[in-house]
ZAVEXZA-977862 format. One line per field, with one value per residue (C-alpha): residue in three letters; chain; x, y, z. Coordinates in Angstrom, 3 decimals, always signed. Layout:
BEGIN
guba <- [ala, ...]
markol <- [A, ...]
u <- [X, ...]
v <- [Y, ...]
w <- [Z, ...]
***
This chain:
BEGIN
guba <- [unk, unk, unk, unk, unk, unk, unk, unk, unk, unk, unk, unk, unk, unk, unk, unk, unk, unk, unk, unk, unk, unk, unk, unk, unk, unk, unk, unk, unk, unk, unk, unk, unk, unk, unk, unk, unk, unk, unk, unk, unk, unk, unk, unk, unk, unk, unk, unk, unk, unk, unk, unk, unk, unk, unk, unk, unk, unk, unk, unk, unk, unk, unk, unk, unk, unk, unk, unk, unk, unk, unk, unk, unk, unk, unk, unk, unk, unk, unk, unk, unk, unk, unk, unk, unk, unk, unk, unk, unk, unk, unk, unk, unk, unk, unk, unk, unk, unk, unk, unk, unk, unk, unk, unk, unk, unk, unk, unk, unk, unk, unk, unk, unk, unk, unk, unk, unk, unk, unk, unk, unk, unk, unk, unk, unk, unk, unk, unk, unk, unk, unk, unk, unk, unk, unk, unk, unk, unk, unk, unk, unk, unk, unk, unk, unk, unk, unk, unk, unk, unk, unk, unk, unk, unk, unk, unk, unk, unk, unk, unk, unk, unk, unk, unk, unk, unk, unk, unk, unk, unk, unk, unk, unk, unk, unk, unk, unk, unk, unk, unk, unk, unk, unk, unk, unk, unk, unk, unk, unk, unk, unk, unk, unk, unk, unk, unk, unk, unk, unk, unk, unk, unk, unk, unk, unk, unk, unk, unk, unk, unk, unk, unk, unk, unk, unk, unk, unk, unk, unk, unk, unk, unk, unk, unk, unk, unk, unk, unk, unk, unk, unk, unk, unk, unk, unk, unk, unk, unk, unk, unk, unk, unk, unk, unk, unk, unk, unk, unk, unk, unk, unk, unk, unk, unk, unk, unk, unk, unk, unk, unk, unk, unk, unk, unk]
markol <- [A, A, A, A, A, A, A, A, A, A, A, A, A, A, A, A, A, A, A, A, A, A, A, A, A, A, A, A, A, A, A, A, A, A, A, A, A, A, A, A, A, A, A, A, A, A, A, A, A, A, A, A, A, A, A, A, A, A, A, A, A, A, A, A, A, A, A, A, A, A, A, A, A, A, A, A, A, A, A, A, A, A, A, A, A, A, A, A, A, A, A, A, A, A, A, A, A, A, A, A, A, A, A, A, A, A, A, A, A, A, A, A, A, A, A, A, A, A, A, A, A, A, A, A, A, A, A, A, A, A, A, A, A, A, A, A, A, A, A, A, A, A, A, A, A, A, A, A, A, A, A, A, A, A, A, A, A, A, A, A, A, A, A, A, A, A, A, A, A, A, A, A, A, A, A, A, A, A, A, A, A, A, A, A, A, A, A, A, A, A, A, A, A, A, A, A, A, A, A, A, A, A, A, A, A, A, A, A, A, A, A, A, A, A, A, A, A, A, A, A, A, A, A, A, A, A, A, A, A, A, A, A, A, A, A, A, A, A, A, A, A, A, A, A, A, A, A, A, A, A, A, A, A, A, A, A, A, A, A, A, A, A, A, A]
u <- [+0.000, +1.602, +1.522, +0.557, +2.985, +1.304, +3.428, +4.796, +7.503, +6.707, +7.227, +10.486, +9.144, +5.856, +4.492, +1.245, +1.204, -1.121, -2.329, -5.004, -4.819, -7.892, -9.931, -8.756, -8.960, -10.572, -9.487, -10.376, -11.628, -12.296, -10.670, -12.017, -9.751, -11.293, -8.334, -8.726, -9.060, -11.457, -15.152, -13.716, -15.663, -13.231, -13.655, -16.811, -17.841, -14.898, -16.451, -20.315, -18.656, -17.243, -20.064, -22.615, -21.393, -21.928, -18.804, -16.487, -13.580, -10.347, -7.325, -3.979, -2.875, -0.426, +2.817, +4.661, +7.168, +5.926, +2.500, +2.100, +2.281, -1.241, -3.341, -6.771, -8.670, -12.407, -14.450, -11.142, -9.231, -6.636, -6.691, -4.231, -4.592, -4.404, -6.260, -7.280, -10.601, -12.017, -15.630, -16.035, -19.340, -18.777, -15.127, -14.318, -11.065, -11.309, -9.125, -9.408, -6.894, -8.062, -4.880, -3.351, +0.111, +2.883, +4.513, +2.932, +6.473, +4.850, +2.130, +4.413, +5.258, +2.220, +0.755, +3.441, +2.944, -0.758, -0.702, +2.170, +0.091, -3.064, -1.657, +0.344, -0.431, -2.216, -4.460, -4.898, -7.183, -8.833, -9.556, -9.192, -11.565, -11.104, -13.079, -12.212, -14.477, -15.372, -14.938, -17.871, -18.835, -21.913, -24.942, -25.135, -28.714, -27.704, -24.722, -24.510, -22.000, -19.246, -16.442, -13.362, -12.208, -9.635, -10.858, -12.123, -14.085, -16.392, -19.603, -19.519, -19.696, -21.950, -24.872, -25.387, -26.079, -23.179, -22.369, -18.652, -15.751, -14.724, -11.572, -9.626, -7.249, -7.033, -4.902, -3.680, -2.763, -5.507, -4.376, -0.841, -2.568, -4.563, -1.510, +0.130, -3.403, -2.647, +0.943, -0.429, -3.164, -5.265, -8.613, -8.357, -11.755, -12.415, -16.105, -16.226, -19.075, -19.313, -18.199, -17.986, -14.598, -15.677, -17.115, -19.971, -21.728, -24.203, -21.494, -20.632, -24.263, -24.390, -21.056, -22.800, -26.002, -23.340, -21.470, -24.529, -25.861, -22.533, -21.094, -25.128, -25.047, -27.569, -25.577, -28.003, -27.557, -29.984, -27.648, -25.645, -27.912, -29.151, -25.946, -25.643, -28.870, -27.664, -24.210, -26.028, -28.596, -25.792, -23.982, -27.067, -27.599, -23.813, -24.160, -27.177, -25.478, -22.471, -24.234, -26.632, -22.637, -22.063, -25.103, -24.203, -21.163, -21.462, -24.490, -23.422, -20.335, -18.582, -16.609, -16.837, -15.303, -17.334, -16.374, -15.462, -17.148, -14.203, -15.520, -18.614]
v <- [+0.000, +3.567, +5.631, +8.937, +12.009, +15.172, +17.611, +17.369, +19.573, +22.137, +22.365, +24.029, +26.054, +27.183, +28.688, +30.012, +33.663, +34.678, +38.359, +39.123, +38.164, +39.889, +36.353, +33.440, +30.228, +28.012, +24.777, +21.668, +23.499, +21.928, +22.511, +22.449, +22.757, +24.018, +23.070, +23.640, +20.338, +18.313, +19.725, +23.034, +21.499, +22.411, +25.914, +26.146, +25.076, +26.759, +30.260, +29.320, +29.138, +32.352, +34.041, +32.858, +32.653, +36.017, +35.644, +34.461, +36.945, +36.581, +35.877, +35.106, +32.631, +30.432, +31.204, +28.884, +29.199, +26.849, +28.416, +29.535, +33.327, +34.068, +36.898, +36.956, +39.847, +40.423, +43.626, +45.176, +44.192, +42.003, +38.849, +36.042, +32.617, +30.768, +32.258, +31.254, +32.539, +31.428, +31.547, +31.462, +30.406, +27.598, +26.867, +26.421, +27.465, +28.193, +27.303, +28.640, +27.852, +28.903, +28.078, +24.937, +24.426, +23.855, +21.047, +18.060, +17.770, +21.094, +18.831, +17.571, +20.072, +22.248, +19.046, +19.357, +23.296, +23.127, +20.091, +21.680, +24.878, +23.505, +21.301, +24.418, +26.025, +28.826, +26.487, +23.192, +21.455, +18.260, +17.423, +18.410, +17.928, +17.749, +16.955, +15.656, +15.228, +11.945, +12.117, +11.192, +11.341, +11.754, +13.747, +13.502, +13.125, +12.284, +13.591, +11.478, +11.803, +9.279, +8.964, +7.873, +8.837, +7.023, +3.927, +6.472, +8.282, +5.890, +5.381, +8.966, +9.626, +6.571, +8.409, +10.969, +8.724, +8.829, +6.285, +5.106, +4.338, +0.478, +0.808, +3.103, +6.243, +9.511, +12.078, +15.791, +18.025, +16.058, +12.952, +14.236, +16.449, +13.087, +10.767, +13.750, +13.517, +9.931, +9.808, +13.012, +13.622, +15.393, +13.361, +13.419, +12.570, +13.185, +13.480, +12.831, +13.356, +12.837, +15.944, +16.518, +18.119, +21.446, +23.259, +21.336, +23.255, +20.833, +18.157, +21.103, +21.642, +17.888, +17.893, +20.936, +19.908, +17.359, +19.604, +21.545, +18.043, +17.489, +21.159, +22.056, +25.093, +26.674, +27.615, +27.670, +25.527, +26.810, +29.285, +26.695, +23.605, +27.086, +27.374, +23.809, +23.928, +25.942, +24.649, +21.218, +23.168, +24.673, +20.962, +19.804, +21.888, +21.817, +18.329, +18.778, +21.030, +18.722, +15.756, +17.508, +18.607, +15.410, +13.993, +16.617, +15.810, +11.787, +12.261, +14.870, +14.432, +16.897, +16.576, +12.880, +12.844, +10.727, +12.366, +9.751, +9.189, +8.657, +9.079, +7.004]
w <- [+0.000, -1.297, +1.969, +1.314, +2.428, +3.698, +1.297, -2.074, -3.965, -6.111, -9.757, -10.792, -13.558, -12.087, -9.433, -8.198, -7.378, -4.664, -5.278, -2.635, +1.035, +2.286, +2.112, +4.575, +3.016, +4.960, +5.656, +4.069, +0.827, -2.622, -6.014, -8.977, -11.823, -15.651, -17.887, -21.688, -22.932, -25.786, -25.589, -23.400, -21.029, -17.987, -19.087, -19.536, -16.149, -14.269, -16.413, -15.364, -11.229, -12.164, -13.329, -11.006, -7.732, -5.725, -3.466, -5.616, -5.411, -8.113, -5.858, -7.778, -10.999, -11.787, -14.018, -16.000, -18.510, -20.525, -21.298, -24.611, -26.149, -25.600, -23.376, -22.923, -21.805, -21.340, -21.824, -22.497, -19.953, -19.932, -17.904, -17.091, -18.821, -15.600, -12.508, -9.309, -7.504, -4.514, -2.904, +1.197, +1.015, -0.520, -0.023, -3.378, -4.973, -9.219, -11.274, -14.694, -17.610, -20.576, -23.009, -23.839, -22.471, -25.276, -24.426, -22.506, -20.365, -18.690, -17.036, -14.457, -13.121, -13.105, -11.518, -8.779, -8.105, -7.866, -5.789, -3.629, -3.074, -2.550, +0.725, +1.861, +5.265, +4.137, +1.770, +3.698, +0.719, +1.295, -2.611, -6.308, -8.812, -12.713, -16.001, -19.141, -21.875, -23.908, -27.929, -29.656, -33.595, -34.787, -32.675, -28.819, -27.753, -23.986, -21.720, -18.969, -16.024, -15.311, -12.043, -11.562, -8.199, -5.406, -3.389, -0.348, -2.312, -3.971, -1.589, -1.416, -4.615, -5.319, -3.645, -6.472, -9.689, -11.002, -13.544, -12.539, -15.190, -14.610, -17.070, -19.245, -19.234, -18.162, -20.640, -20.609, -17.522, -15.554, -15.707, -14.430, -11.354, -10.581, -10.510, -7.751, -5.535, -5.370, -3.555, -1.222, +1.252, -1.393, -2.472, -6.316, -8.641, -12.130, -13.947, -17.536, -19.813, -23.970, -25.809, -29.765, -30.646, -30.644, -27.476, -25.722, -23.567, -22.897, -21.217, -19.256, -17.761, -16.804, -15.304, -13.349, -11.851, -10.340, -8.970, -7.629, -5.846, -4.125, -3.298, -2.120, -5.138, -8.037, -10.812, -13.613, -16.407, -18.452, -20.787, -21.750, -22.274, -25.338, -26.202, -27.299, -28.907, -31.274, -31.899, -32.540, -35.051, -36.461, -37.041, -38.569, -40.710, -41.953, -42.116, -43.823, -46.324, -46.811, -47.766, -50.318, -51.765, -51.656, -53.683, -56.305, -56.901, -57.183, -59.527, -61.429, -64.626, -66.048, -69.283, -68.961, -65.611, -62.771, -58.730, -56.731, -53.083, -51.035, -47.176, -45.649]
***
């Protein structure tokens, strides 16, 4: 049996830079973690927390050399990629990355700075939560919510309906900030839900209303189960549009040339 230490080293090419002390983070808080991935899912949640929670108060972000050359701003004003908010009333610490890193050797050690931080005296986190979305083809009509979480989590989890993964892999920044939860004191789950490979706002909203059940919230879900709506009218239709293309070419000859159908 791996026995778990209480700290862990921090990343040597990260760091997470705490700019507002005026909230006390209490102990024993959660963290959930939006990282750009398939489906944005981890985003799109992370922004919906954001948003919607009243307390919710923008306290720091995380640096690392190996993000990539890109700034984000909103209404004008310039944001980091990677930030960090955190709510009282729920105890919930946000973590936003809206960027994907450059290299995949970055994971490691962003998993070991966040991980580091997060068990820190002035944090003192109990777990850390993460997404990742499931690549589908074709239309989604359903998004249920799956688990994977470690052995002492399970009958906890178990209580809220969620469908848990018997098998398979975990990819991406996640996977490597899961594999640190499990040699630490930190409680480390991940929910997964089926995602096209272009923003899915509707996986998002699932992932949500679980996160509502277990963290006692009401973040509506309603804007973005819309949002997806339209992004799936949108794919009809292009679909729609592709295959009538399609039809025209194969039936149609020009100059004695016959198109060949080369995709099913």
């Amino acid at each position: 049996m791996v026995i778990k230490e209480y700290v862990c080293d921090a990343g040597e090419k990260s760091k997470v830079v705490i700019e507002d002390f005026s909230v006390e983070i209490k102990d024993d808080s959660t963290i959930i973690l939006g990282l750009a991935g398939i489906g944005l899912i981890g985003p799109i949640i992370a922004n919906s927390l954001i948003e919607q929670i009243l307390d919710i108060k923008e306290i720091g972000f995380v640096t690392s050399e190996y993000l990539p050359p890109i700034s984000t701003f909103y209404d004008g004003i310039l944001k980091h990629p990677f930030r960090i908010y955190y709510s009282p009333l729920y105890n919930l610490i946000v973590g936003i990355c809206e960027v994907p890193f450059e290299i995949s050797s970055a994971y490691n050690d962003l998993a070991k700075t966040i991980n580091n931080w997060a068990l820190n005296e002035d944090v003192k986190a109990k777990q850390i939560v993460v997404f990742q979305g499931i690549p589908q083809r074709g239309m989604i009509d359903e998004f249920p919510v799956y688990y994977a979480a470690e052995e002492e989590l399970i009958d906890y989890l178990e209580q809220f309906n969620l469908k848990k993964f018997e098998k398979g892999i975990i990819v991406g920044p996640e996977s490597t900030i899961i594999n640190e939860t499990l040699t630490n004191k930190l409680q480390g789950y991940v929910l997964f839900a089926p995602v096209y490979q272009i923003p899915t706002p509707e996986a998002a909203a699932s992932i949500i209303k679980v996160l509502n059940q277990i963290y006692k919230m009401d973040i509506d879900v309603n804007p973005l189960l819309e949002e997806g709506k339209e992004i799936k009218e949108k794919m009809l239709e292009l679909a729609e549009k592709a295959q009538e293309y399609r039809r025209k070419q194969l039936s149609s000859k020009s100059g004695g040339e016959e198109y060949t159908e080369y995709y099913r």
